[in-house]
N, C-alpha and C positions, 0 to 999 in steps of 0.2 A: 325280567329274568327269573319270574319264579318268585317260591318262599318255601323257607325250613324253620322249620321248627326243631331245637335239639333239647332234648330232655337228659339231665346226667344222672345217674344214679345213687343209691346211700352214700352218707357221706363228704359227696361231693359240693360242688358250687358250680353257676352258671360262668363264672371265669374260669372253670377249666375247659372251657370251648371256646375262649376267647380267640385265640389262632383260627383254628376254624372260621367262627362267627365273622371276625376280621378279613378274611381271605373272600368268603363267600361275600361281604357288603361291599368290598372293593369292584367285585362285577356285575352289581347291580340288582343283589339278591337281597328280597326281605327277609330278615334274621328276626326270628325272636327266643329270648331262650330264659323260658321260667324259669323262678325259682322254688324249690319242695320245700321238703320239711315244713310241712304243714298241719304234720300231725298224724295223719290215715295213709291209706291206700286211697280211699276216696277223695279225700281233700286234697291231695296231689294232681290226682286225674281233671279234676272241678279245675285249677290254677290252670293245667294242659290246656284242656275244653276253651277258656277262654281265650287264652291265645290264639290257638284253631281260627275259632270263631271273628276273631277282630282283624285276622289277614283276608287281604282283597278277593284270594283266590286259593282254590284247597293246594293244602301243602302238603312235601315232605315232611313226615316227619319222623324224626329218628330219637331214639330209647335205646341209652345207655346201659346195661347188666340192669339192676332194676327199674330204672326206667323204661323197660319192656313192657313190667307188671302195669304202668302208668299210660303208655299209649295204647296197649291192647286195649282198654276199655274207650278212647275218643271215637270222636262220630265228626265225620268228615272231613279228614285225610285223603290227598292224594295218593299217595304213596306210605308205605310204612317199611322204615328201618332199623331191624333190631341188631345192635351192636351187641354182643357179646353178649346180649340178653336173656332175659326171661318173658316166655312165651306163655304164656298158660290159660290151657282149657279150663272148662266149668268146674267150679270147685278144686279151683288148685291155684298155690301161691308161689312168691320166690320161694321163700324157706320150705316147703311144701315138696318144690321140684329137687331142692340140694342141687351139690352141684359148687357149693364152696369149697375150697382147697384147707389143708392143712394149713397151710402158712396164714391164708386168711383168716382161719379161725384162732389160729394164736395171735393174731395180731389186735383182737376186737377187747376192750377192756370196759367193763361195768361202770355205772357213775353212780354216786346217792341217790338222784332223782331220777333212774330209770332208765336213762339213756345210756349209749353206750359211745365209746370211740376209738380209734385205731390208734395204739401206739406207734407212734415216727417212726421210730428204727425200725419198724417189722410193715410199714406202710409200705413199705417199697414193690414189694410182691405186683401191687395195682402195677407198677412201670415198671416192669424186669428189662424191658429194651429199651428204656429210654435213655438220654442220655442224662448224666448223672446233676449238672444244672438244672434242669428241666423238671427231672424225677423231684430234685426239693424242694422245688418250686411248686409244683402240686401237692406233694404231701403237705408242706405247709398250707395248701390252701384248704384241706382238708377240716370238716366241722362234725362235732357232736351229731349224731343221731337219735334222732326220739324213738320209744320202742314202739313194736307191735305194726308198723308200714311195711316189713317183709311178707307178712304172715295175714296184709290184706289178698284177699279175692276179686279180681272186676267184675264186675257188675254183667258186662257185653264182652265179649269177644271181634273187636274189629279186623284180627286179619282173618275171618271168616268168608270175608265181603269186602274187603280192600287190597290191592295188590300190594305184595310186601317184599323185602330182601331181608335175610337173615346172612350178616358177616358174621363167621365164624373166626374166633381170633387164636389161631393153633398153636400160639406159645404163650398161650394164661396161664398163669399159676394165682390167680384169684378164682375162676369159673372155669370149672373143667369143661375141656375143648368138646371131651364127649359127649358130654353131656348136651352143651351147644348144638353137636351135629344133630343129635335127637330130637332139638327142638325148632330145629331148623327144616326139618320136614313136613311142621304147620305152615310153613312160607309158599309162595309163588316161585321163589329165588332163592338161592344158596352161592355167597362167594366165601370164600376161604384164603386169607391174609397170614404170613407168616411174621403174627404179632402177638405185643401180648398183649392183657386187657384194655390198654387203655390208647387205641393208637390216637384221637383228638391230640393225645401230649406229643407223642413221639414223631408220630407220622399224619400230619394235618393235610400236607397236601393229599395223601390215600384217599383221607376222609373229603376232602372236598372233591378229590376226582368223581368221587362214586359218586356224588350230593349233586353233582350240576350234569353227569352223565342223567339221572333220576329223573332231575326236573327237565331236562330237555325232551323224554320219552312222556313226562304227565304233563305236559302243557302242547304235546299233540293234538 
């Protein structure tokens, strides 16, 4: 049945695709879903890479908001799915393209040691549709971020030479949608969801429709 790979972006944790991952391994789909915060933009990509590499047969793989920055660079992908993410040509980063919201940016608080994090009460912004269980269920799952991973470059460009879909998520108020449509023109594909950034939380089954619609057309 396939294999996906889901990458989540700053942040976040591989248990915020648990729904997802869970849904998808019930039908007989290889799941694997790194974990970042590695340090870089490269060191994340490397964690990706392996994964990639250790599935039987090339995958989906889909990049969450910055986890975009993270698959754009893999090599050997079936398929590539940017969620609400960031796309980016030669010499250009997340932070690079902007494209964050006010709310997000108030929400992100400095640490002593460099890294930063999102205050609770203002995390909510990532799930504006979620339902309100759910919503504090992820933002609790939410973890410190090391700096300087927005602001890496990839190395390769793989939706250059890999067929991709960019979902555009039209009710973010973490990544403006515009911005999105724009970067969604590097794509093969363009769908457009009326969600907000994070639908894995809210809307799992969505995300798993498009996931096993994907691999049924790359395992042609």
């Amino acid at each position: 049945m396939g294999a996906v790979v889901l990458v989540h972006g700053l942040y976040h944790r591989p248990e915020h695709f648990a729904d997802v991952a869970e849904r998808l391994r019930a039908v007989g789909t290889e799941v694997a879903v790194p974990e970042l915060h590695r340090g870089s933009l490269l060191a994340d990509t490397a964690v990706v890479q392996g994964a990639v590499d250790a599935l039987r047969e090339p995958a989906v793989v889909l990049g969450h908001s910055y986890g975009g920055s993270v698959i754009t660079g893999v090599r050997g992908a079936g398929h590539l799915v940017y969620l609400a993410a960031f796309v980016p040509d030669a010499g250009e980063s997340a932070a690079g393209l902007g494209g964050a919201s006010a709310r997000l940016r108030d929400a992100i608080r400095s640490q002593p040691d460099g890294s930063t994090g999102l205050c609770p009460d203002r995390a909510a912004a990532l799930y504006n549709d979620c339902p309100a269980p759910l919503a504090a269920r992820a933002v609790g799952l939410l973890r410190a971020q090391a700096p300087g991973c927005g602001r890496g470059v990839p190395e390769r460009h793989s939706w250059r030479d890999t067929p991709s879909t960019y979902v555009v998520c039209g009710q973010d108020r973490a990544v403006d949608p515009g911005l999105q449509r724009r970067m969604a023109a590097r794509c093969t594909d363009v769908r457009e969801w009326s969600t907000g950034h994070s639908p894995f939380v809210g809307r799992p089954r969505l995300v798993v429709g498009l996931l096993r619609e994907l691999l049924a057309t790359t395992s042609l």
